[in-house]
N, C-alpha and C positions, 0 to 999 in steps of 0.2 A: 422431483424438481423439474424436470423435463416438461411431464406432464403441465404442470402447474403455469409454466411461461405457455405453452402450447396455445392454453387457455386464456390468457391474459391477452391485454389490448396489445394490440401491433408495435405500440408507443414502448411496450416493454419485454418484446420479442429482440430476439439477436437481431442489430445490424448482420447487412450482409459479410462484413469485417469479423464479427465477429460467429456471425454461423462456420465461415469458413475455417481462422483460427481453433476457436471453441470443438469444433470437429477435430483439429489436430491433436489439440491437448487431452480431449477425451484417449483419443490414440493412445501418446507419450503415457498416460497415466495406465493405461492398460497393459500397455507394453513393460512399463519399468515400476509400477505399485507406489502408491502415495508415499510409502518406506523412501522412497528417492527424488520427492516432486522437489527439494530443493537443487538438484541436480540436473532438472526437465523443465519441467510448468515454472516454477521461479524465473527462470533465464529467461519467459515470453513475458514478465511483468517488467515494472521498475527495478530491474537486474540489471548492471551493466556489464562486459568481460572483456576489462580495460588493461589489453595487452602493448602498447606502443605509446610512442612519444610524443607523437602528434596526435592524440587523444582529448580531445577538450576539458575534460574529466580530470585527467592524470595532469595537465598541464595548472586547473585552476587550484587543486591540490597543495604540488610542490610549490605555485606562488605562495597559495599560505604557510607550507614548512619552511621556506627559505624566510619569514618574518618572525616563524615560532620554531626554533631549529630546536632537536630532539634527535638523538639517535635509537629509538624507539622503534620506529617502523622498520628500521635495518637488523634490529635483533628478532624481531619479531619471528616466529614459523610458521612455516607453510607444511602440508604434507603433500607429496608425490599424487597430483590429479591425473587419471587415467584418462576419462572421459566424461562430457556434457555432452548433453542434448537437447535442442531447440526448433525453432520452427521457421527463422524469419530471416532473409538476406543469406549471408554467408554461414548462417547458423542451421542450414537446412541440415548441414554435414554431419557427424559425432565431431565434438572438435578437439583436439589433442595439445596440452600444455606442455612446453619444451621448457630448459631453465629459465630461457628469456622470459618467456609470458609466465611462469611461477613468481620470477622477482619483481617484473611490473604490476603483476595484479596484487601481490602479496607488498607493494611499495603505496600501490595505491589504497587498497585497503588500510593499511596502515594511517597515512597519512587523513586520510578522512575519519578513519576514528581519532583520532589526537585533536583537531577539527572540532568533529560531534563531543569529546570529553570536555574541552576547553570551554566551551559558548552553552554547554548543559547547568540549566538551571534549575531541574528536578532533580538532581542529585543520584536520578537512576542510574546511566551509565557507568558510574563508578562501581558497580554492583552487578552489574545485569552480564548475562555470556547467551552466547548463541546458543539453542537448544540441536540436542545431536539428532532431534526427530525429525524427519526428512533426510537427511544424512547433506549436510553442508561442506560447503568447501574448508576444510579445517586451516583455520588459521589460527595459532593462538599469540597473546599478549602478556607476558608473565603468568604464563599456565594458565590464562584465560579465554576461551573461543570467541572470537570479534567477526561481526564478517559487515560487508555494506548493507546489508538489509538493516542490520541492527544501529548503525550508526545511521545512514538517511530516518529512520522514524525516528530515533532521539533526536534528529533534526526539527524533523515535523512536527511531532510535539512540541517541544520549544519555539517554535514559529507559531503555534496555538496559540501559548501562551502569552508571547511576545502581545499578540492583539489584543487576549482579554485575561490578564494577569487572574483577574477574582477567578476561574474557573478551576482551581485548584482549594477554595475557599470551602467549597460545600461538594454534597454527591453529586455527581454528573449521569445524564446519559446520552452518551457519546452514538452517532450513528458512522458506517461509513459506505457507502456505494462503491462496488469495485475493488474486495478487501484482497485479492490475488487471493494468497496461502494463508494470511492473516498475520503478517510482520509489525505491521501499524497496532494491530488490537494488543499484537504480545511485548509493544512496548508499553502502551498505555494504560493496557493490567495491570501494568507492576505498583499502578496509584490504586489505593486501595478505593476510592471513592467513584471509580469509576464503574460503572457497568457498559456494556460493549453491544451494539447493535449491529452488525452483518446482512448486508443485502447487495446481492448479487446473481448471476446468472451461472448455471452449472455449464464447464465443470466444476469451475472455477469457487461456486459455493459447495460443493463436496469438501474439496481441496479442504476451505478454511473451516469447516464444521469436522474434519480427522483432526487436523492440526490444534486446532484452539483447544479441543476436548482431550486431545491426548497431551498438551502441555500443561492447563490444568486440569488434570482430572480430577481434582477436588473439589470443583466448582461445580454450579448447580448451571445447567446449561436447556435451553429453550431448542431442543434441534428442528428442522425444516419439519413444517407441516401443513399442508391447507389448511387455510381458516377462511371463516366468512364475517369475522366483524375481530373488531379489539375484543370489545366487553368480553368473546369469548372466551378470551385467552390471559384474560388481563390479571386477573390474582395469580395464574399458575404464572406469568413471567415476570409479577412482582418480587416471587421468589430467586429467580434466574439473574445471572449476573454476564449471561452472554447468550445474545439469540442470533439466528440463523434464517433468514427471510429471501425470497428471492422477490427484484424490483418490484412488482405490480403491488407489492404488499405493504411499500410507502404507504400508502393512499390510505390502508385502513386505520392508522395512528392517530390520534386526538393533533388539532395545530397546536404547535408548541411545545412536543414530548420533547424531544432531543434540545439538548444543553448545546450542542456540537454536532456538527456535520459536515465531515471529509470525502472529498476525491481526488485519485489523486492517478495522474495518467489514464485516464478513461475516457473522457467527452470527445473529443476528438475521432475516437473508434465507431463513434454513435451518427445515426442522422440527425439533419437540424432538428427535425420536429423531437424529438428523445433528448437535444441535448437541452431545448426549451421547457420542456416538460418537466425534467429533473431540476434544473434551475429555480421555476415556480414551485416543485414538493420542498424542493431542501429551503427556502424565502420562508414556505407557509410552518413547516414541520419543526421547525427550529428556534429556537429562544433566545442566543446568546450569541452565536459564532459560526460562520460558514471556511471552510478553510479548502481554497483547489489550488490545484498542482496539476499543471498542463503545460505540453509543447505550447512554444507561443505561438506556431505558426505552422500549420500541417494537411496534408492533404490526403482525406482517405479515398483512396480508390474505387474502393467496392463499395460505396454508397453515394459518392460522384458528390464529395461535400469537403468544402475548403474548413477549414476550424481557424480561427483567428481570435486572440485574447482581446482585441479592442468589443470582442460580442458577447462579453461575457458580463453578467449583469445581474443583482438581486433586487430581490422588490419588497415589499410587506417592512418597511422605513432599515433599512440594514445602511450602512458604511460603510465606508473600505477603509481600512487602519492600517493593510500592510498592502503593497504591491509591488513588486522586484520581481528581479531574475534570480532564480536560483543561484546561489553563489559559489556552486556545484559543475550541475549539470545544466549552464547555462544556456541552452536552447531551450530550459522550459522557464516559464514563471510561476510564481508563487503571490495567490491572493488573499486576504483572509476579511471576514466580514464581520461587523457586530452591531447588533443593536443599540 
């Protein structure tokens, strides 16, 4: 994989943000084994570890239990967390969960799945439990494992939807740039009509090619490979119902394969010219719906590049059907596009 970006144009090489990160998490992952990347590499994605009150998270939450009251999140359990590990701010540390931080994060978890159950129009979440591969912060739900990863992609999915209802009508093939560990793909598996596309930069495409293959290992899976054209590969991944690409490998796709195409907390890490560049493959590569999820408003250091949602823009005749602020994690927004 390494290799394969090495080689690839500049445009799909690590920002500096991310060579630097991407080196830590290679670390983390060395250190503590994919056996525990929910524990490590998860905490550096769309992971939050919302232990206070003044939390903007935990706050937009409890507005919504206090309109859908339940004593559900308060029976809910937690198990005794020893330690996390992360990479970023105050998370450089191992960080240590005390009762306090057990009942706010286990209040808040709570309260966002009740959230994600209530406004779920796939009917999955009623069904679905956290899987114990990576080894997750164990929370259960009447004997059932919940955690926020699993309720933000029942989010996200359903904000798919919201845009383009028919996408549940026929087979899909779903892409997503930036998959972390693969939390989005193992919600969106659980439609059978979907197939799952992965493109990313290692480690972080290691990460989601153990994970997605060891949740279904029944499935027929496409794993990272050079290639030098589609046609090459194209009967053996007609067969696959999940593939594994690192970015530069956009570009070899027919326009108009993917039904769908997600990012989600990524552009931002990237330089202008990467986040233009993805913008133009996902417009041209895409048939139906483009769906991003970013800070609105962020500034990366190591590439000396402001990110701002009013720059965020598709081409090749798309729309915009949804545009808001997460109604979550409201420092980011949430876009979704369709033809």
């Amino acid at each position: 994989m390494l290799d394969e970006v090495r080689r690839s144009s500049e445009l799909y090489r690590p920002s500096h943000f991310w060579d630097h990160y991407g080196r830590q998490n290679a670390l983390m992952l060395a250190e503590h084994g994919f056996e525990n990347l929910k524990r490590t590499l998860a905490q550096n994605y769309y992971n939050w570890l919302v232990t206070s009150f003044d939390n903007n998270q935990l706050c937009n939450v409890l507005r919504y239990w206090r309109g859908h009251p339940t004593v559900r999140p308060l029976l809910n359990r937690i198990e005794p967390i020893t330690a996390l590990h992360a990479t970023s701010g105050e998370e450089r540390r191992v960080i240590h969960f005390g009762p306090k931080e057990r009942f706010l994060y286990k209040l808040f978890v709570g309260c966002l799945w009740e959230l994600a159950l209530a406004t779920d129009r796939t009917g999955i979440a009623a069904g679905i439990q956290e899987p114990l591969i990576g080894n997750p912060i164990r929370i259960w739900r009447k004997g059932r494992l919940i955690s926020q990863d699993l309720a933000n992609s029942v989010r996200e999915y359903n904000s798919m939807l919201e845009a383009s209802p028919g996408m549940r009508l026929s087979p899909q093939n779903v892409a997503e740039l930036g998959a972390g560990y693969g939390r989005l793909a193992y919600v969106m598996l659980q439609d059978p009509g979907i197939r799952y596309f992965v493109f990313d930069l290692p480690p972080a495409l290691a990460a989601s090619q153990w994970y997605l293959s060891k949740v279904f290992g029944g499935e027929k899976m496409f794993h990272f490979r050079h290639i030098a054209s589609y046609s090459e590969i194209e009967t053996e991944l007609a067969r696959c119902r999940v593939g594994f690409f690192t970015p530069n490998q956009i570009e070899l796709f027919p326009d108009g394969y993917f039904s769908a195409f997600a990012s989600i907390s990524t552009l931002p890490e990237m330089t202008q010219a990467q986040v233009h560049n993805y913008l133009q493959l996902m417009s041209a590569k895409t048939s139906r719906l483009v769906y991003i999820k970013q800070w609105k408003s962020w500034t990366n250091p190591y590439d000396n590049y402001h990110f701002a949602q009013q720059d965020i823009y598709l081409t090749h005749g798309f729309r915009k059907a949804i545009a808001r602020d997460d109604a979550i994690q409201n420092a980011f927004f949430e876009c979704a596009w369709v033809r």
